[in-house]
Structures are given as C-alpha cells and as structure tokens.
Backbone as CSV, one residue per row, in Angstrom:
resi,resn,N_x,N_y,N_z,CA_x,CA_y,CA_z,C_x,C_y,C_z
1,UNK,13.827,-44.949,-39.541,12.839,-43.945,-39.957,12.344,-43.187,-38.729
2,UNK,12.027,-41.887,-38.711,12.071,-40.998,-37.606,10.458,-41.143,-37.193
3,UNK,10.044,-41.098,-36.047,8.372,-41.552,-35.571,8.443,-39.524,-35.933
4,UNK,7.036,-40.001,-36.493,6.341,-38.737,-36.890,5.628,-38.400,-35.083
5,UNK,6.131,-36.936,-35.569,5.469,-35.927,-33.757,3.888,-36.048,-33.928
6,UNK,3.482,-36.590,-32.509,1.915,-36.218,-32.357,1.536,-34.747,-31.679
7,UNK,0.768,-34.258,-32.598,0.312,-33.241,-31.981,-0.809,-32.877,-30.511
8,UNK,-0.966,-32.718,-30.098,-1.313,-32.745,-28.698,-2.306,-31.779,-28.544
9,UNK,-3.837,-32.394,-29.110,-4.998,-31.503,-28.835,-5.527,-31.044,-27.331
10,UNK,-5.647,-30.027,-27.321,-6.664,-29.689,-26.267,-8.171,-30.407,-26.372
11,UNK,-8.588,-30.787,-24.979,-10.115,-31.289,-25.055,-10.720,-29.347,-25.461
12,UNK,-11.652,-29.808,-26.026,-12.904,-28.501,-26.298,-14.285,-28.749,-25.976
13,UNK,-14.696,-27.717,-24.847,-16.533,-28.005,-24.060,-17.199,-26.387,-24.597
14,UNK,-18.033,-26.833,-24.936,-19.147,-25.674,-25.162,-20.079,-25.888,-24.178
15,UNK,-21.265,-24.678,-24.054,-22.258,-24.587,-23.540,-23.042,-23.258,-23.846
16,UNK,-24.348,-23.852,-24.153,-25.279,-22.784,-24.800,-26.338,-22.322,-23.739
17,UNK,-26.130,-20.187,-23.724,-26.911,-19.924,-23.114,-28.001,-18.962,-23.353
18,UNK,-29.291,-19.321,-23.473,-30.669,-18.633,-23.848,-30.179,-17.146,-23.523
19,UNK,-30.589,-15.897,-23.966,-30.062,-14.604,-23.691,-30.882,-13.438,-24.199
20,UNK,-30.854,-12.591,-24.633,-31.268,-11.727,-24.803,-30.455,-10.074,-25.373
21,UNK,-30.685,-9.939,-26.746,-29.590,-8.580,-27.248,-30.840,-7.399,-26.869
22,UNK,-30.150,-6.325,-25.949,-31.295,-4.959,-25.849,-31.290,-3.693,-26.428
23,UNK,-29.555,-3.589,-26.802,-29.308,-2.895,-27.939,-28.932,-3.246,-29.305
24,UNK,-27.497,-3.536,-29.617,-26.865,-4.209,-30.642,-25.608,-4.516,-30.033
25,UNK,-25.162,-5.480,-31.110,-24.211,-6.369,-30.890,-22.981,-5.354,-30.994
26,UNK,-22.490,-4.219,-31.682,-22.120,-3.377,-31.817,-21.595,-2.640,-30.809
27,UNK,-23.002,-1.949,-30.013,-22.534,-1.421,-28.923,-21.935,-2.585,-27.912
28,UNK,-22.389,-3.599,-27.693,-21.568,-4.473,-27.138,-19.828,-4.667,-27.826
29,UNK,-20.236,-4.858,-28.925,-18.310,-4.772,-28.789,-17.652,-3.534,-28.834
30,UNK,-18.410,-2.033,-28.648,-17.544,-1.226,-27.806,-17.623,-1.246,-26.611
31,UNK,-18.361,-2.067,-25.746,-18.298,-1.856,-24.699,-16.851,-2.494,-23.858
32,UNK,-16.436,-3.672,-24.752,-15.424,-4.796,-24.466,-14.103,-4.486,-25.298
33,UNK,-14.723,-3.593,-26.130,-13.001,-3.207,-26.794,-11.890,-2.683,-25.800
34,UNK,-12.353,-2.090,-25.068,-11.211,-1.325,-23.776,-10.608,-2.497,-23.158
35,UNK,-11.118,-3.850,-22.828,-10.696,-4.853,-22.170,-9.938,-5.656,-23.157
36,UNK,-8.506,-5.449,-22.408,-7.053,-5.926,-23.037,-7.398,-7.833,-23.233
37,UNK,-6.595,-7.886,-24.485,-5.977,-9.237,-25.084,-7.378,-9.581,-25.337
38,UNK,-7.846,-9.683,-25.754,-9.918,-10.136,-26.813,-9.509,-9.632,-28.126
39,UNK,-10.021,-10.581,-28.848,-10.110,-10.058,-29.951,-11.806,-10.126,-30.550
40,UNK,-12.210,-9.336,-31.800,-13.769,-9.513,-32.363,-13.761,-9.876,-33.489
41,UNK,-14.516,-10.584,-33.630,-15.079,-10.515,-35.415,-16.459,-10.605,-35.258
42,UNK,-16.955,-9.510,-36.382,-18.424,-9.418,-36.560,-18.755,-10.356,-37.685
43,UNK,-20.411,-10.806,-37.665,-20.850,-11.479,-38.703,-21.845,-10.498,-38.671
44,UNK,-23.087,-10.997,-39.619,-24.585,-10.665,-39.384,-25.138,-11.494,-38.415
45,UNK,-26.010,-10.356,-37.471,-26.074,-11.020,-36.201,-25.474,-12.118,-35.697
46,UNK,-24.107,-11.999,-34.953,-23.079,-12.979,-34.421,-21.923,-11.931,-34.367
47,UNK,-21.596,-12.038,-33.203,-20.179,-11.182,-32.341,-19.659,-12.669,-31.914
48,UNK,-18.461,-12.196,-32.489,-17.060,-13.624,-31.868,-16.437,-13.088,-31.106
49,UNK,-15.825,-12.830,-29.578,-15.385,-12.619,-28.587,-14.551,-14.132,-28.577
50,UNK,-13.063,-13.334,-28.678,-12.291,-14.820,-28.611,-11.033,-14.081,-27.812
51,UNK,-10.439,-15.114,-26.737,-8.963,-14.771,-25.920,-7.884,-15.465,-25.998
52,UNK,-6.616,-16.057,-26.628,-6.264,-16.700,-26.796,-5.325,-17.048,-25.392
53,UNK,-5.490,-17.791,-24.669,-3.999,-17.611,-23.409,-2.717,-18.143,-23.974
54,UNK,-2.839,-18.875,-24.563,-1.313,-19.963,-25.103,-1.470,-20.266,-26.401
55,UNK,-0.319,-20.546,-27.150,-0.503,-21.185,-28.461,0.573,-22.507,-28.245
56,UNK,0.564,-23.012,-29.352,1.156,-24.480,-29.308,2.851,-24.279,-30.358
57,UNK,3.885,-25.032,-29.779,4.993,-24.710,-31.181,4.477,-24.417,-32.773
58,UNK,3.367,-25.146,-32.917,2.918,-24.467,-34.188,2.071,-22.950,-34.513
59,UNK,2.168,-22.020,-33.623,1.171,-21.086,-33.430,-0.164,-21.017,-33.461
60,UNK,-0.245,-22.785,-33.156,-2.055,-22.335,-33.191,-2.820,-22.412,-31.871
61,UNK,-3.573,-21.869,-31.819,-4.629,-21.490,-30.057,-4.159,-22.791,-29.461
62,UNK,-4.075,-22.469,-28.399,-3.926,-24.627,-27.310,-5.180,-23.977,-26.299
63,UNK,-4.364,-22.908,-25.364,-5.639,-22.926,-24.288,-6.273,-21.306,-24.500
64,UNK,-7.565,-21.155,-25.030,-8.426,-20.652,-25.023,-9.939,-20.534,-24.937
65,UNK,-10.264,-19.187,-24.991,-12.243,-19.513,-24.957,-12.855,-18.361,-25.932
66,UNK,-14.029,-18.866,-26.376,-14.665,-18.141,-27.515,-15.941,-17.986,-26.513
67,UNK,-16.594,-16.294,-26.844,-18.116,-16.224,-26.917,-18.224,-15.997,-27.938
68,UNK,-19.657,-16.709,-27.988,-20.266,-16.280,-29.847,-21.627,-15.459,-28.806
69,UNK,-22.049,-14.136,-28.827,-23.018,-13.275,-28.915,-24.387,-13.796,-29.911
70,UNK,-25.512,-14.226,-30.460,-26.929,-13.587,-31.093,-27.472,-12.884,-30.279
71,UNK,-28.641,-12.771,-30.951,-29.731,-11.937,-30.994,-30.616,-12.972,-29.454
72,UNK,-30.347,-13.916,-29.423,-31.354,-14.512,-28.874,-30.166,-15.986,-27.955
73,UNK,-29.059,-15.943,-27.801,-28.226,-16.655,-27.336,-27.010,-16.185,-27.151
74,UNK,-26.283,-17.390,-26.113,-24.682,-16.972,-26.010,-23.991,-18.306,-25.635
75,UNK,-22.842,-18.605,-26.875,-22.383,-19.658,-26.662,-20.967,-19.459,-26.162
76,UNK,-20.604,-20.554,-25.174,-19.321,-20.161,-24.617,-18.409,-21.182,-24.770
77,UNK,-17.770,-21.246,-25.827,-16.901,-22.393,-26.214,-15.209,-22.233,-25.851
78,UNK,-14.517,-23.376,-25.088,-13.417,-23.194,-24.050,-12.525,-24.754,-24.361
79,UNK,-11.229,-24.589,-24.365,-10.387,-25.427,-24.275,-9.677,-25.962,-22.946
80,UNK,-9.357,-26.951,-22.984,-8.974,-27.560,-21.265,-7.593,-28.144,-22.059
81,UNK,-6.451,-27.793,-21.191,-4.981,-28.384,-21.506,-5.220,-29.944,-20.563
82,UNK,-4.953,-30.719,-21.695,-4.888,-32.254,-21.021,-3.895,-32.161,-20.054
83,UNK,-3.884,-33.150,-18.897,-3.915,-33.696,-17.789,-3.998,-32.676,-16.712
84,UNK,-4.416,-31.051,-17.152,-4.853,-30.200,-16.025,-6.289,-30.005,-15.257
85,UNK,-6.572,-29.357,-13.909,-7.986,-29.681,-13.861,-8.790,-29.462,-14.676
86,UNK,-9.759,-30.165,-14.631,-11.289,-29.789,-16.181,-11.755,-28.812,-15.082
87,UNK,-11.996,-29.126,-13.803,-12.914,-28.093,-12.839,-12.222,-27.163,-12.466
88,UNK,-10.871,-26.738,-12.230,-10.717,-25.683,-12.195,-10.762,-24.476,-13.853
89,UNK,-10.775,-25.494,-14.375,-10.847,-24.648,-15.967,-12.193,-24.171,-16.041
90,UNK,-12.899,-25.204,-16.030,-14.356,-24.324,-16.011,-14.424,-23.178,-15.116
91,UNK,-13.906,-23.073,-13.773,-14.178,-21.698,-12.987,-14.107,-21.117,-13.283
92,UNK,-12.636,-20.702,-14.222,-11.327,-19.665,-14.486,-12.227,-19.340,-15.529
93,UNK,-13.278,-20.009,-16.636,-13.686,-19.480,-17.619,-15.131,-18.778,-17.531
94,UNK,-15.741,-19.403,-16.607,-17.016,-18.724,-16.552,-16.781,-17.273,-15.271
95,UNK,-15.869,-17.558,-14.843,-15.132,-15.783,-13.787,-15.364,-15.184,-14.821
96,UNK,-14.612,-15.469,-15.872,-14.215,-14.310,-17.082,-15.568,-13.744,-17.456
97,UNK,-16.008,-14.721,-17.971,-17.464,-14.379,-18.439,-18.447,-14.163,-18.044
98,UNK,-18.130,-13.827,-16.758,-19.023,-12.821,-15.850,-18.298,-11.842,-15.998
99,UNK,-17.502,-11.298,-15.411,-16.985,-10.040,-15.752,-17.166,-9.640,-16.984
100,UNK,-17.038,-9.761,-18.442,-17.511,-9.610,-19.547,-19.078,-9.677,-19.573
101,UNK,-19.805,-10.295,-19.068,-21.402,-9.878,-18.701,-21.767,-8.624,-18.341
102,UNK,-20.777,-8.415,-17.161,-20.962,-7.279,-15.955,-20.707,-5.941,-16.814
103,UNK,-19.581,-6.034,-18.119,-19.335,-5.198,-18.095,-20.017,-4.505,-19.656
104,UNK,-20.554,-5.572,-20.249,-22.374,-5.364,-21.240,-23.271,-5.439,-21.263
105,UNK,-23.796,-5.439,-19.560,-24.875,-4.863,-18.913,-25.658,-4.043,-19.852
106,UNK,-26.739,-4.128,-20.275,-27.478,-3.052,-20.459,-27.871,-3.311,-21.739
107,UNK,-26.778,-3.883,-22.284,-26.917,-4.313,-23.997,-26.690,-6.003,-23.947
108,UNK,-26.667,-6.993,-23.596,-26.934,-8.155,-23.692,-26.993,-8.985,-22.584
109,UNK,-28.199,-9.141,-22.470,-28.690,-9.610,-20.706,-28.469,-11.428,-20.923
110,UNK,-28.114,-12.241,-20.635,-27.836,-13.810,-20.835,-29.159,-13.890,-19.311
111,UNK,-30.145,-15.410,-19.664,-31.042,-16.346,-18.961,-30.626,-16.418,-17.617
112,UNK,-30.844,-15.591,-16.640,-30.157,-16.163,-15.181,-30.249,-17.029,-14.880
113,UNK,-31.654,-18.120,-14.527,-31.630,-19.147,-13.968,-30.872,-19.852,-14.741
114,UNK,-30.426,-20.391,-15.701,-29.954,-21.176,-16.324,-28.188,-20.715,-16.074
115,UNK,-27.939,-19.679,-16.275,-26.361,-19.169,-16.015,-26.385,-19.546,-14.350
116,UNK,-27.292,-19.073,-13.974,-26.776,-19.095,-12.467,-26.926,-20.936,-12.099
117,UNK,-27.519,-21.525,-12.598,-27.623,-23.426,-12.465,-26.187,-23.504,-12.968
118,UNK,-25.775,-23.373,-13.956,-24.434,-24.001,-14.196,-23.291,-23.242,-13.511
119,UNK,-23.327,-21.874,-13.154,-22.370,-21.544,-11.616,-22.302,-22.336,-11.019
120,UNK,-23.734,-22.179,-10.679,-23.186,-23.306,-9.528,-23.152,-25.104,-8.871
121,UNK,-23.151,-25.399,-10.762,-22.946,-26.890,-10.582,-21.227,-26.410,-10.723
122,UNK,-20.705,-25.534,-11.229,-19.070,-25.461,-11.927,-19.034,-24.877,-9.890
123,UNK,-19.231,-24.710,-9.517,-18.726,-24.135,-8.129,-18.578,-25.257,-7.039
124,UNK,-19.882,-26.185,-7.377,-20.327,-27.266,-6.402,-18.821,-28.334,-6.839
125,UNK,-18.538,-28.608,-7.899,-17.975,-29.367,-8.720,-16.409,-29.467,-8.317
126,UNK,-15.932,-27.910,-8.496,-14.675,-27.335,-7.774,-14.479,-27.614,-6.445
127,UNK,-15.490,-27.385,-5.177,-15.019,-27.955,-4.111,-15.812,-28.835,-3.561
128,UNK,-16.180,-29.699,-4.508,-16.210,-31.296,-4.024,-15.282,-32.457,-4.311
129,UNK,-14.311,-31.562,-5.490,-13.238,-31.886,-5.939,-11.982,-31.948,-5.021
130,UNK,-12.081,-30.927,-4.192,-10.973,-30.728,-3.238,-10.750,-31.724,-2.149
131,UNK,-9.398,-32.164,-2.019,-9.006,-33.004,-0.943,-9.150,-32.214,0.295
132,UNK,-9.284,-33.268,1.281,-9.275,-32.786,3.009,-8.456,-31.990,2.915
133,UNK,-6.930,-32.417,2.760,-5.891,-31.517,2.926,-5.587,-29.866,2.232
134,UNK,-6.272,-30.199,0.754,-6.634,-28.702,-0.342,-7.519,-27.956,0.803
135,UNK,-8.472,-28.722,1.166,-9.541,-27.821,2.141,-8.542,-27.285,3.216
136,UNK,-7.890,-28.076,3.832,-7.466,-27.536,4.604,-6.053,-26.464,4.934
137,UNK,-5.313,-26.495,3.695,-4.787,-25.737,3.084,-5.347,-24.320,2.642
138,UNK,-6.278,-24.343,2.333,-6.834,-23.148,1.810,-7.516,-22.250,3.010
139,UNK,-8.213,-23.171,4.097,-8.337,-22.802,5.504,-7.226,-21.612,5.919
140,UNK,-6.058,-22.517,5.979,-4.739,-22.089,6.661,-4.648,-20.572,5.668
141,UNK,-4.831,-20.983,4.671,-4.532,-19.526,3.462,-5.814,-18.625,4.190
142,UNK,-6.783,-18.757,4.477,-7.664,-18.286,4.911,-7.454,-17.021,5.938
143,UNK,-7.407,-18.125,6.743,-6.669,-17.389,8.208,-5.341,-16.545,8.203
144,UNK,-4.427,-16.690,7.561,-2.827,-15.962,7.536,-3.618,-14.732,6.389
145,UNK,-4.340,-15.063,5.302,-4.463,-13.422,4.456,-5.653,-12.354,5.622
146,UNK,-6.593,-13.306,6.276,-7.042,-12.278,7.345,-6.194,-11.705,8.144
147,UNK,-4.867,-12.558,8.718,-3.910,-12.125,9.973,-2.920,-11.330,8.945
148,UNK,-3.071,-11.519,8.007,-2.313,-10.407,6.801,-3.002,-8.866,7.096
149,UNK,-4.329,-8.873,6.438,-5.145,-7.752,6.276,-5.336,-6.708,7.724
150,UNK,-5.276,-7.778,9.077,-4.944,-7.256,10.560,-3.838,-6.328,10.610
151,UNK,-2.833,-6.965,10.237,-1.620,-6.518,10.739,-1.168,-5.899,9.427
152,UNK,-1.633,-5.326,8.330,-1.296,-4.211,7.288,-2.042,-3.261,7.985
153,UNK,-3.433,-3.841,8.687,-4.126,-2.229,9.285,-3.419,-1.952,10.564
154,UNK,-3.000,-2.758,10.977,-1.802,-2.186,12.108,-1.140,-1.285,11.883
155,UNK,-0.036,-1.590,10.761,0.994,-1.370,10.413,0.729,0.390,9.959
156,UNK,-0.265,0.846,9.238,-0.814,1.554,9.228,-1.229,2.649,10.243
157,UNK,-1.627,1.975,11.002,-2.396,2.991,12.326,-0.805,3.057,13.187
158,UNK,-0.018,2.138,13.110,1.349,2.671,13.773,1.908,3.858,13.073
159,UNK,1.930,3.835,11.791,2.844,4.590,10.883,2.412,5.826,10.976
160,UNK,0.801,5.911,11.021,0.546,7.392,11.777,0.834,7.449,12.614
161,UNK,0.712,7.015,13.741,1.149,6.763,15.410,2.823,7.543,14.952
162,UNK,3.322,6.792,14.630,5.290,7.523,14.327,5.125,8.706,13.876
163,UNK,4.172,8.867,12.811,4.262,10.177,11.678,4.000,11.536,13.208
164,UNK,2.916,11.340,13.990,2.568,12.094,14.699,3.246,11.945,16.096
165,UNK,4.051,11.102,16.353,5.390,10.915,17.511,6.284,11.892,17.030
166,UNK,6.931,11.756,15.676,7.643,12.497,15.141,7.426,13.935,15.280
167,UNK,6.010,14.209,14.755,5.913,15.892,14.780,5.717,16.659,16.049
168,UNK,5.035,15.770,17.125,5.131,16.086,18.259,6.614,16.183,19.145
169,UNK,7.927,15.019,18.489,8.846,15.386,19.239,9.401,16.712,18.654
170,UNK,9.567,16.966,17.470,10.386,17.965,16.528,9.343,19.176,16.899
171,UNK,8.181,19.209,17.536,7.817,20.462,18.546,8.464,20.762,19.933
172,UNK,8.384,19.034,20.244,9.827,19.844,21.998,10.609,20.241,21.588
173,UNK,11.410,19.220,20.564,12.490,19.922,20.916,13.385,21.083,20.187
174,UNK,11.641,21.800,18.899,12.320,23.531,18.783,11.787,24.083,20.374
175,UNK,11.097,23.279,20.991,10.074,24.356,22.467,11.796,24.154,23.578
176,UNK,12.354,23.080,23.425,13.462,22.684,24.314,14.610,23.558,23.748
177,UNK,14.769,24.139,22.547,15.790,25.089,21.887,15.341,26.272,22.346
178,UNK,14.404,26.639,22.312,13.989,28.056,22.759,14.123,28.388,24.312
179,UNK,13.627,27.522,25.024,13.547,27.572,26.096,15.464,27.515,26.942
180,UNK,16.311,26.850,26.392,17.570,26.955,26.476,18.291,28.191,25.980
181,UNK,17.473,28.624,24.874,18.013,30.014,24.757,17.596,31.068,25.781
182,UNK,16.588,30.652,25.974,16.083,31.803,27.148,16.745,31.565,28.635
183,UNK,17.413,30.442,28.821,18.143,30.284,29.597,19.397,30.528,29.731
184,UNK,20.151,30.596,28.188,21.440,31.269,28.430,21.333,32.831,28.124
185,UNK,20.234,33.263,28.022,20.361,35.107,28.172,20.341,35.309,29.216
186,UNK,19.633,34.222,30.094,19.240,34.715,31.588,20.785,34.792,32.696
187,UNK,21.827,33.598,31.875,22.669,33.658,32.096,23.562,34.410,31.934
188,UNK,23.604,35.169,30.467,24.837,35.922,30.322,24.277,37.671,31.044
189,UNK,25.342,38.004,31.925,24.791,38.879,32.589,25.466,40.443,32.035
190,UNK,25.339,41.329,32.281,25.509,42.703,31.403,26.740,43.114,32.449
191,UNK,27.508,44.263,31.913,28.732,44.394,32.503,28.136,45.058,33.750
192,UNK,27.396,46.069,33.622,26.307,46.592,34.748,26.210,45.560,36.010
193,UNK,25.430,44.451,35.122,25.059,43.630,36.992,25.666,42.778,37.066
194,UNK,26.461,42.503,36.289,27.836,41.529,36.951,28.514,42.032,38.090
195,UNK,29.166,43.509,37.665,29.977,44.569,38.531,29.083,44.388,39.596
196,UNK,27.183,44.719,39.999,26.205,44.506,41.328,27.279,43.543,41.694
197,UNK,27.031,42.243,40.918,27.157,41.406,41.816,28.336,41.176,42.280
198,UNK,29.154,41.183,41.734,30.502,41.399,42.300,30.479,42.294,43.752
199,UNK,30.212,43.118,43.600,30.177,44.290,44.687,29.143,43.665,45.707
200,UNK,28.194,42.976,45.760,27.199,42.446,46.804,28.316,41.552,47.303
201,UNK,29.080,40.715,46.301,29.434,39.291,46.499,30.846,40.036,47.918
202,UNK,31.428,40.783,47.460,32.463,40.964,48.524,32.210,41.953,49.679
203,UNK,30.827,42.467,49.553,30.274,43.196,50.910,29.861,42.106,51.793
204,UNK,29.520,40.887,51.267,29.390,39.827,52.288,30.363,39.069,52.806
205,UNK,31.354,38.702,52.062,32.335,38.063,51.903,33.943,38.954,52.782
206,UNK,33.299,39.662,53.512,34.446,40.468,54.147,35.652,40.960,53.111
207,UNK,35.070,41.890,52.174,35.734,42.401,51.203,37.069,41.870,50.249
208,UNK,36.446,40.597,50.070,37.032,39.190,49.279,36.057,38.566,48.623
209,UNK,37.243,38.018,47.159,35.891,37.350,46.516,37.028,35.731,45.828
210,UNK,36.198,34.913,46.546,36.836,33.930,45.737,36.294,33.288,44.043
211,UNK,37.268,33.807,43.198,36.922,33.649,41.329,36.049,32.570,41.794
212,UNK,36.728,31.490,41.813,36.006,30.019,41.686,34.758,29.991,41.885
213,UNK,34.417,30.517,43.596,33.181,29.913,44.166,32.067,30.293,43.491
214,UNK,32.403,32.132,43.190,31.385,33.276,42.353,31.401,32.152,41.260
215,UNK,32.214,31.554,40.176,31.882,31.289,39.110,30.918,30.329,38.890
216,UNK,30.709,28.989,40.043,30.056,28.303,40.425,28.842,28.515,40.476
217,UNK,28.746,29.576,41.669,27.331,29.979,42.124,26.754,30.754,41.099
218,UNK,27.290,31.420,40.202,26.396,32.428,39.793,26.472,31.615,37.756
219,UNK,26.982,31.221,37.642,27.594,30.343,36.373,28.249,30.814,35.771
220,UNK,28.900,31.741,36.221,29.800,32.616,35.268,30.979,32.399,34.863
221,UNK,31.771,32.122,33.124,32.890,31.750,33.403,34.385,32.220,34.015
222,UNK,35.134,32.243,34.193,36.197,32.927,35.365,36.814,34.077,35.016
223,UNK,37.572,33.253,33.438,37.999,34.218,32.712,37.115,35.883,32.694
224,UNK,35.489,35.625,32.844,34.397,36.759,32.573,34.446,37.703,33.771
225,UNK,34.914,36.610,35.018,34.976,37.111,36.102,35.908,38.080,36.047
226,UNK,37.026,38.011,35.368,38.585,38.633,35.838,38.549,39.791,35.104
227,UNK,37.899,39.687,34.129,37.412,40.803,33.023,36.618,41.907,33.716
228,UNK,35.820,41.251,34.770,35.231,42.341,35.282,35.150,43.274,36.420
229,UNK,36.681,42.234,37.442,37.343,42.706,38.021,38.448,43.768,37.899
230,UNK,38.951,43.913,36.642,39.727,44.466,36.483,39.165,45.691,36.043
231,UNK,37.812,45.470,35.553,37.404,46.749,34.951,36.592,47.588,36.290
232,UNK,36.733,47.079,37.284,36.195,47.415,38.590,37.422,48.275,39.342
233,UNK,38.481,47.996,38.580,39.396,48.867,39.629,39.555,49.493,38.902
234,UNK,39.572,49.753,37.416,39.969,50.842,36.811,39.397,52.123,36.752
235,UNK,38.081,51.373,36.901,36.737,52.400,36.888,36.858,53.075,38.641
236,UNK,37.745,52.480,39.841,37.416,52.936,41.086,36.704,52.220,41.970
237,UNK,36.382,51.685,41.599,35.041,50.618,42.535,35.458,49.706,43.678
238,UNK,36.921,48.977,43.333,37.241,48.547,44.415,38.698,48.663,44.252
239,UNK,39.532,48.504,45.435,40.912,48.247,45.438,41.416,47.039,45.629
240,UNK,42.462,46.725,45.003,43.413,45.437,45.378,44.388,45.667,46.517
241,UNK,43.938,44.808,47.380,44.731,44.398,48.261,46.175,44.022,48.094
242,UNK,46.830,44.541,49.148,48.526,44.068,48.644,48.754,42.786,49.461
C-alpha cells in the first residue's frame, strides 16, 4: 500500500499594529496598486494587501505575507518556509512593509514606538544571530563593494580623462595635417623661382650644377630638376656645355 504524501506546512507569525486611517482605505489601495505582484480585497473597513512569493505543487500560497489595513490597526500576517531562517524572514518582511508604509504616507500612519520596538528587536535578532565568520564575511563584503564603488568612480573620471585625450589628440593631429600642408607648399616651388634658384645655384657653383646635391639641399625632386633645366635652355637662360 503506497504511504500517503505529507503535505509540508509553512510555520505562520502575525503581529498586531495600533495605527491610524487619515483618509480612507481606498485611497490607500490606490496608492499601492502601481506596486507590482500585491494583490487587494476590500471588506467594510478592512483592506487585505496580500503577496504571494511561492506556491506549493498544489497551487496553494507556501511563502507569503498578508496586511490586513482598519480604521484603527494593522495586522501583518507572514509565512516562514521550514528549516529556513525565521530571522532573516522576519527582516525580508517587515523591509517590505516599510516601503509599503512609506509609500501610504499620508493616508495610514501605523504607532511608531511600537513599529519602531519590533524593528528593532527583528534587527537586534538578525545580527545576534550571525556567526563570527557571517560577521566577518559580510565585513569582507563590506570593504570590496566600497573598493567597488572607488574604483567605478575611477573608472569614470579615467573615461573622461580618454574621452578628452582623445579630442585633444584628433586636434594635433588635424593642427599636425595642416601644418604639413603648409609645409609642402612651402616646398613645392613655382617654375619662376625654381629657374632663381637654379641660376643663383650655378653662379656660385662656377657655372655647374650638380642634380643631386640641388635636390638634397633645396628638396626638390630630380626628375623636377631636369624639367627645369631644360626649360632653361630653351627659354635662353643658360647653355649646355659640350
């Protein structure tokens, strides 16, 4: 005969907190409708604020939490998955339900001293719970997300640093293009003062000109030279020697 399956309850903790409604329960659940996965059901005076996180193979709730809203209270009823922490569950549930406080401000104020006493017995609770080593683990997490947050603002102030390396080089070097152009006009010389120079070059040179040396000294290429020699005798300017 087959052993019948046990089903596997969640423990369930409530806790009731003295409060205060300043508008209606109403405007409170538009205020929380925008905030994903909640669901509502209205009564007469009573708002059900329920989240389901998990269900069980049978589809029914395993780990979730209910607020019940009055006129004059707020109950916060929460499920704990057996053999997980009870104290970290309580954190994870009363976070929530601050943020859901924070964010129906104005229309349902909950007892501070009393909310804020059980913070922070659920806070005291959580890390008195923690081993040396959790403590000191979380230390270490401590320190590496600060040496994180350092060195993203680094990373940052470099990336401008490059962004503005960059635009400053891609200014030399159109200023290094220009400036090379202005250097090869200075170079290429007009048929006019090439012919000068030619004609200076062999009034010194005892009426000889060696291609090469001119091409050297003056940067001119040879071929440019011969071009303009030749157009020097045609024009009269000088004679070739036999």
């Amino acid at each position: 005969m087959a052993e019948e399956e046990v089903e596997i309850e969640p423990k369930v903790e409530q806790i009731l907190f003295p409060g205060r409604l300043l508008t209606s329960l109403e405007e409170v659940k538009q205020k929380l409708s925008s905030i994903p996965f909640y669901s509502f059901q209205s009564e007469a005076n009573k708002l059900e604020i329920a989240r389901v996180e998990s269900r069980n193979i049978h589809k029914k709730p395993f780990l979730f939490y209910i607020i019940v809203m009055e006129p004059t209270s707020l109950q916060l009823i929460y499920s704990i998955v057996p053999g997980s922490s009870e104290r970290l569950r309580r954190a994870e549930v009363i976070r929530d339900l601050t943020s859901l406080l924070a964010v129906s401000a104005g229309s349902f104020q909950v007892e501070e001293s009393k909310f804020f006493q059980y913070v922070d017995s659920v806070l005291d609770n959580l890390t008195s719970g923690l081993s040396q080593s959790y403590s000191a683990l979380f230390n270490k997490y401590d320190s590496l997300l600060n040496d994180y947050v350092e060195t993203k603002k680094l990373n940052v102030e470099l990336s401008v640093a490059n962004k503005n390396l960059t635009i400053q080089t891609s200014a030399l070097n159109e200023e290094n293009k220009t400036l090379m152009d202005q250097l090869k006009s200075l170079q290429t010389y007009s048929d006019e003062a090439l012919m000068a120079m030619v004609q200076e070059w062999i009034e010194v040179h005892n009426s000889s000109i060696d291609i090469g040396d001119f091409s050297k000294n003056y940067k001119v290429p040879e071929p440019r030279i011969e071009q303009i020699l030749d157009k020097m005798v045609s024009l009269g300017f000088i004679e070739l020697k036999s």
